[in-house]
C-alpha positions in Angstrom: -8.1 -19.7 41.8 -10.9 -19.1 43.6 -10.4 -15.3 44.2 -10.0 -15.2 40.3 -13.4 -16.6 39.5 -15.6 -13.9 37.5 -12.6 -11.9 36.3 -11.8 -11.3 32.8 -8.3 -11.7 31.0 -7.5 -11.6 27.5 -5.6 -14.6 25.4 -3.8 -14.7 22.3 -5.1 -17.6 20.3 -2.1 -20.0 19.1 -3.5 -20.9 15.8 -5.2 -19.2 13.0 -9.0 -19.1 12.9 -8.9 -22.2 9.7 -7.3 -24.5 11.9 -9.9 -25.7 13.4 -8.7 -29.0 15.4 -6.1 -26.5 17.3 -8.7 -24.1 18.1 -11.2 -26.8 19.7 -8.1 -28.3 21.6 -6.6 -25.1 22.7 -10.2 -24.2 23.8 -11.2 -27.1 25.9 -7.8 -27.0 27.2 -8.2 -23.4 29.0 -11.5 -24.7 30.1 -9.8 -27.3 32.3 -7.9 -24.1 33.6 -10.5 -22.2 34.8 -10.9 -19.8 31.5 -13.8 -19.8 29.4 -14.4 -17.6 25.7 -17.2 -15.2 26.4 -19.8 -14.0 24.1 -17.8 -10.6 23.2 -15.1 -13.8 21.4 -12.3 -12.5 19.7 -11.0 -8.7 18.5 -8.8 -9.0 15.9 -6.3 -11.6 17.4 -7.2 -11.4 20.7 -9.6 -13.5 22.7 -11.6 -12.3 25.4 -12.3 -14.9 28.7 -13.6 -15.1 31.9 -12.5 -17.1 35.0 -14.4 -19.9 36.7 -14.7 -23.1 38.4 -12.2 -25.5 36.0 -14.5 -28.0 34.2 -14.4 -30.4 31.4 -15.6 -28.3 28.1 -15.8 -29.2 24.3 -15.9 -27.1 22.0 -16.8 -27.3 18.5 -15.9 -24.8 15.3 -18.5 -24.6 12.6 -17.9 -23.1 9.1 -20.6 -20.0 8.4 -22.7 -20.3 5.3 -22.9 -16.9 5.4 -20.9 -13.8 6.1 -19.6 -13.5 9.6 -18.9 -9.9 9.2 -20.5 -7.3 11.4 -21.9 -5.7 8.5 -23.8 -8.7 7.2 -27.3 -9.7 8.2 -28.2 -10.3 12.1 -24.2 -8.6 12.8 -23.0 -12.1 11.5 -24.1 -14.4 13.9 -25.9 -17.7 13.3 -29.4 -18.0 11.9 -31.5 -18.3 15.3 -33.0 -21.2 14.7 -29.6 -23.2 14.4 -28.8 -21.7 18.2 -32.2 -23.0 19.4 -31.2 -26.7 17.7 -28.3 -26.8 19.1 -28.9 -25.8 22.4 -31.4 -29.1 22.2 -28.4 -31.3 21.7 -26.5 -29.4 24.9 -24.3 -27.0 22.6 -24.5 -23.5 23.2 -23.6 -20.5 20.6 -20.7 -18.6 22.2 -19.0 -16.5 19.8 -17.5 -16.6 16.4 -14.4 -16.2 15.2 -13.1 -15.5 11.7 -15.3 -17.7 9.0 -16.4 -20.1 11.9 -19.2 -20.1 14.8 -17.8 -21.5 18.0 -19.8 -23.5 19.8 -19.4 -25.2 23.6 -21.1 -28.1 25.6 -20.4 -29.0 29.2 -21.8 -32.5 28.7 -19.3 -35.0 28.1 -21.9 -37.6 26.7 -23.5 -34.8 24.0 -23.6 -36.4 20.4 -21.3 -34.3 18.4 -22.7 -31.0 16.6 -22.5 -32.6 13.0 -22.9 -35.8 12.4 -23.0 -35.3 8.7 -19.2 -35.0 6.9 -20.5 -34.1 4.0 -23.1 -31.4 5.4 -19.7 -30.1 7.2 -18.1 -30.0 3.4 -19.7 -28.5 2.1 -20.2 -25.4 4.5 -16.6 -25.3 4.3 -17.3 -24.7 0.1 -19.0 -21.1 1.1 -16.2 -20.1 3.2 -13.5 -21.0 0.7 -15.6 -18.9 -1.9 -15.1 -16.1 0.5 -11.5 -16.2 1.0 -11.1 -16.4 -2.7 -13.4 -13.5 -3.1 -11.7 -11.8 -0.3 -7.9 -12.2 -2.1 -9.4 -11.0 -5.6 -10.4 -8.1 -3.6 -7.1 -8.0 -2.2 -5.7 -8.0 -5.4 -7.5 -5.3 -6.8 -7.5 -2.1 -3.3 -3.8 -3.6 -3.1 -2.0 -3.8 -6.3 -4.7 -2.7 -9.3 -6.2 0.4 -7.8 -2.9 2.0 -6.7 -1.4 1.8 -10.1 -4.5 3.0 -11.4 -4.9 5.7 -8.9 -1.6 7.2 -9.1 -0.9 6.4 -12.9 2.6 5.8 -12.2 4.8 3.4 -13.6 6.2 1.0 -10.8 10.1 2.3 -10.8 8.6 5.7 -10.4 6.1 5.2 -8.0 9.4 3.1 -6.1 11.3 6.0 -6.2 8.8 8.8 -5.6 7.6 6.6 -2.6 11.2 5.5 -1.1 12.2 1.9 -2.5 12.6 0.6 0.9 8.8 1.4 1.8 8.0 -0.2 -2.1 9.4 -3.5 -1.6 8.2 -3.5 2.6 4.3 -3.4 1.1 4.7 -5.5 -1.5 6.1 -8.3 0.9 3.5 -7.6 3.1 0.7 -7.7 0.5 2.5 -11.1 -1.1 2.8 -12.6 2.4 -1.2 -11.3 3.2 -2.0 -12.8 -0.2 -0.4 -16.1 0.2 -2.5 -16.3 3.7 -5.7 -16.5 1.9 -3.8 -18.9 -0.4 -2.8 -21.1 2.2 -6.3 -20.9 4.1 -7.7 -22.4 0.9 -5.1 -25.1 0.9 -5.5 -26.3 4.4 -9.8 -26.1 4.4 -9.5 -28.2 1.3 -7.5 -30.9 2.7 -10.0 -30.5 5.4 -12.8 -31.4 2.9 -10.9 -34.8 1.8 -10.5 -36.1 5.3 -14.3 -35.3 6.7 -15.7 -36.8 3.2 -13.1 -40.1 3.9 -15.1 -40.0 7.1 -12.1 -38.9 9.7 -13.7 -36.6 12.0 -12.1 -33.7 13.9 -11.2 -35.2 17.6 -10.4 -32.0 18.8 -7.2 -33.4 20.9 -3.9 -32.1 19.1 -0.6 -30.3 20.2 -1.5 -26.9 20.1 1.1 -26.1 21.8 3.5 -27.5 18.9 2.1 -24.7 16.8 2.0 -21.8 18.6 6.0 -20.4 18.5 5.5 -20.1 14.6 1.4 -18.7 14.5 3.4 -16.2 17.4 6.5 -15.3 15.5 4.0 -15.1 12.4 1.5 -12.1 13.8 4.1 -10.5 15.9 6.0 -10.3 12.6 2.9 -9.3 11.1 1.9 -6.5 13.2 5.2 -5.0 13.6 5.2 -4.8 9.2 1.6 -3.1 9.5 2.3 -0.5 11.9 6.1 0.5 10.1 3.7 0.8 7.0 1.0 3.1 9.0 3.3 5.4 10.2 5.9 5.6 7.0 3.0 6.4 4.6 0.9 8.5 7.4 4.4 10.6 7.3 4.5 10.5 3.6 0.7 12.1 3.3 1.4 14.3 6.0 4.7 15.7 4.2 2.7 16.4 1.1 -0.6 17.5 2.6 2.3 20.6 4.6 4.4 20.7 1.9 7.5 19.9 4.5 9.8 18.9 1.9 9.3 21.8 -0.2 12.0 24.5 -0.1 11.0 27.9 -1.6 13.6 29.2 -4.2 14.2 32.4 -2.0 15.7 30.1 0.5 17.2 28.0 -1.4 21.4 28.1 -1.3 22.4 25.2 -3.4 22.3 24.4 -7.7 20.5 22.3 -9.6 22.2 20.0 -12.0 20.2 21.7 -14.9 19.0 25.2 -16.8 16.8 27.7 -14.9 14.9 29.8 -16.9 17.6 32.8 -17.0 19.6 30.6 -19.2 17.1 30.4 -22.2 17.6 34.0 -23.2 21.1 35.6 -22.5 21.2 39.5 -22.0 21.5 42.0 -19.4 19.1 41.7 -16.9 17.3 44.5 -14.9 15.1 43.1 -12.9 13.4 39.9 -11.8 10.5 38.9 -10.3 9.2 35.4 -8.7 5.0 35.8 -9.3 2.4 32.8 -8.1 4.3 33.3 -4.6 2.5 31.4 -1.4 1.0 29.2 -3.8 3.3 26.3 -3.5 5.2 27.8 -6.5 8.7 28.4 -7.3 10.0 25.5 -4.8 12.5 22.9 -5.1 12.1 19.6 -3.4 15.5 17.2 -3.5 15.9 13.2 -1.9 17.5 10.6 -2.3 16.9 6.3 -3.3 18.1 3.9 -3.3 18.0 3.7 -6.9 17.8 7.3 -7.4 21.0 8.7 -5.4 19.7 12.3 -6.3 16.1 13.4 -7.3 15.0 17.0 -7.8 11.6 18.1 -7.7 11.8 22.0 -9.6 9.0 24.9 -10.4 10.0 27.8 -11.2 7.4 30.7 -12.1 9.4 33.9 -13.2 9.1 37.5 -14.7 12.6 38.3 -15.6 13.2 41.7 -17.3 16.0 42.6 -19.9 18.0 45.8 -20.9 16.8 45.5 -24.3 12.8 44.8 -23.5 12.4 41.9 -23.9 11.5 39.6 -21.3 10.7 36.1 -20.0 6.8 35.2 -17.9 6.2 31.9 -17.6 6.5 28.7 -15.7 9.2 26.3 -16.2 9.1 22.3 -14.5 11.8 19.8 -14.3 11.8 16.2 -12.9 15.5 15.0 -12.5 16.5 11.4 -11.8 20.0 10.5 -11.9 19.8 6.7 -11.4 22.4 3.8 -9.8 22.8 2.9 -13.6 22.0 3.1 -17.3 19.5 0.3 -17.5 17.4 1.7 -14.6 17.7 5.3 -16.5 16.4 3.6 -19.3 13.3 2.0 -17.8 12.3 5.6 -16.4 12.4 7.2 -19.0 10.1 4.4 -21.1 8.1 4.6 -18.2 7.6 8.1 -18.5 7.4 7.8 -21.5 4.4 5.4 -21.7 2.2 7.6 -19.8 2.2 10.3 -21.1 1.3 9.0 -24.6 -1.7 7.6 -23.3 -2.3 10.9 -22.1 -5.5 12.8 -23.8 -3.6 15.8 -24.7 -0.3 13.9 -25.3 0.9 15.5 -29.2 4.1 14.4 -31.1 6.2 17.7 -31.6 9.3 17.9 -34.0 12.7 17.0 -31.6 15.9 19.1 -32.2 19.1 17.5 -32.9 20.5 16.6 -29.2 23.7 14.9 -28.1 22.0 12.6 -25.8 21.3 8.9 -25.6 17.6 9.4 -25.7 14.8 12.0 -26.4 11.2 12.8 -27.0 9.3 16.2 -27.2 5.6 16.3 -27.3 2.8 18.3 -26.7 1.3 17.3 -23.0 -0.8 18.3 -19.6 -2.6 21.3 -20.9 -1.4 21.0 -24.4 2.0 22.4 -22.7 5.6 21.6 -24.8 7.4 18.8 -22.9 10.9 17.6 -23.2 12.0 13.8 -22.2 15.9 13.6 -22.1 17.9 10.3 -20.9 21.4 10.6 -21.1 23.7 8.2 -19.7 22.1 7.4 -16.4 20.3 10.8 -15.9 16.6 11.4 -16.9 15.1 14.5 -17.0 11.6 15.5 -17.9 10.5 19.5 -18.4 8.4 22.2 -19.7 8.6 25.9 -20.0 5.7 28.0 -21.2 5.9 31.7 -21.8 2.3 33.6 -20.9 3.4 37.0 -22.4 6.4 37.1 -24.4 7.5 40.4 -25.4 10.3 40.9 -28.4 11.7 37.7 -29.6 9.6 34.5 -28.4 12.2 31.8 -27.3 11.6 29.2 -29.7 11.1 25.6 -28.4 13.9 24.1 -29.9 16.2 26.9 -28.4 15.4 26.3 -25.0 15.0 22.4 -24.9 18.9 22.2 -27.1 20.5 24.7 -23.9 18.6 22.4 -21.1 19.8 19.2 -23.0 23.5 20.9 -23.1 23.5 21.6 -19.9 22.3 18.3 -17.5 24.4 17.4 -15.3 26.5 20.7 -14.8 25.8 22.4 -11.8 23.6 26.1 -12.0 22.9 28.7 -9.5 19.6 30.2 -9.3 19.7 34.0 -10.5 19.7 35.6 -8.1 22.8 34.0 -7.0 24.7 35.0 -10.2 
């Protein structure tokens, strides 16, 4: 032991920072070991202690009135005039950990810290309010703000995302959530037993605890850092576009119309324009819910024997869900955001031989078509920038795109 003395060592602490009775007895105990909580106290869930000669040790947790964070006023630490009294009654500040100030005395014959139940109630009152203000806030970066953010409905956002990932955060965030939850719980049965006049002793079984609080952050941790590096990919992908397959390289079909079918004739010549702009790509994956998803842009100049031609842009979202009733939640999804868009317009829909559709006038004041049939949802729009000859008329080209989901189309140059 001896040549240990003076060197520091790192403990994981077997209880949550609320449970205060197992911290002071897990505490004291590692004092009669020879390890004692510095002043640099705990990192997240890690403690930080230094050997010494093994003596008796109390220690004492006391709920903040005030913010502990590193942020707040003096970097969180106790008003200096409560370290100064308490060092008169033999306690000295050491560190604080979570909601709580940690306190230690070497003198086995020191009156206790607070005498007072009710002064220890009701400093456990301010840190309840700031676990309850902590989950509200919880509530809102975790849950409000995304679906505000993204303005996504939540089957979309579970496909677009991966379903697997989906339900992952939401457990986490549930199980996150019903820590505050149970913090509250257990700091409130506190309060009844110091108000009946039971003080803390600081002597319990610790050790009884400590599989479950282990199992609980390991668990914990493991859940963070899947969701780090899953959605760290996920931004990364986007941000380099390393999905995206350019139309020039593409070699499969798409299970809809491409822009050559809207206006049948002999073509001369075509041109893909808007190139190296992330334009006229296809991006394709696959849910759980969603076995085939197709991300399509198409931005063609296509030129006819008779004149006329095709310049536009054309944009499909395709879905074809595990079943009918999940179809039909997408497409009232979809369809629910975009009428509370600002430029969202009702537009006259053809006559279609499909379960379900829409046409309206959204994103730029741009003609879109909303199409559910049978367990495939599709949403599109093609614009035309200079039409020469004949103007394909909207109803022309949403009835052929309608007619042909689900059949299988090269691209044109692969006609």
């Amino acid at each position: 032991m001896k040549e240990k003395i003076g060197k520091h060592t790192f403990r994981l602490p077997p209880c949550p920072a609320y449970d205060i009775e197992g911290m002071e007895s897990w505490l004291s105990d590692l004092a009669m070991e020879g390890l004692f909580l510095t002043e640099e106290g705990f990192f997240g869930w890690i403690g930080h202690f230094v050997y010494d000669t093994p003596r008796p040790a109390r220690y004492r947790l006391e709920a903040a009135r005030k913010s502990t964070s590193m942020w707040a006023e003096n970097y969180g630490d106790p008003d200096w005039e409560e370290v100064e009294l308490s060092k008169q009654y033999t306690w000295e500040y050491v560190a604080k950990r979570g909601d709580f100030y940690i306190y230690r005395s070497f003198d086995e014959t020191a009156r206790e810290l607070h005498t007072d139940p009710q002064v220890q109630a009701m400093a456990l009152d301010a840190v309840k309010s700031r676990q309850k203000s902590a989950i509200l806030q919880q509530i809102f970066w975790l849950i409000v703000y995304p679906l505000l953010f993204f303005r996504s409905g939540i089957l979309l956002m579970m496909i677009t995302v991966r379903t697997w990932l989906f339900l992952l955060t939401v457990f986490f965030v549930v199980w996150m959530l019903a820590d505050g939850v149970i913090t509250i719980l257990y700091l409130r049965k506190l309060q009844k037993r110091l108000l009946s006049g039971r003080l803390s002793s600081g002597k319990i079984n610790w050790k009884g605890r400590s599989g479950r609080h282990f199992t609980k952050c390991f668990t914990q941790i493991c859940i963070a850092g899947i969701l780090v590096v899953a959605y760290g990919s996920l931004w990364s992908d986007t941000m380099l576009d390393k999905n995206l397959i350019t139309l020039d390289q593409y070699e499969g079909t798409v299970p809809f119309a491409t822009m050559a079918d809207f206006h049948k004739g002999n073509v001369t010549d075509y041109e893909r324009t808007m190139l190296g702009m992330s334009f006229n790509t296809i991006q394709e994956w696959s849910d759980w819910l969603a076995p085939r998803c197709v991300d399509f842009e198409e931005q063609v100049r296509i030129h006819y024997g008779d004149g006329k031609m095709i310049d536009g842009g054309y944009y499909v979202e395709y879905f074809e869900l595990a079943n009918d009733t999940l179809a039909r939640w997408l497409v009232q999804e979809y369809y629910g955001i975009d009428r509370h868009k600002e430029d969202y317009a009702p537009l006259e829909t053809p006559e279609l031989s499909v379960d379900f559709a829409a046409a309206y006038e959204s994103d730029l004041h741009l003609p879109v078509i909303l199409i559910r049939d049978g367990n495939i949802v599709l949403r599109a729009y093609f614009y035309q920038t200079v039409p020469q000859g004949k103007e394909i008329p909207r109803q022309q080209w949403m009835t052929i795109l309608a007619q042909s989901i689900g059949k299988e189309h090269a691209l044109l140059e692969n006609r």
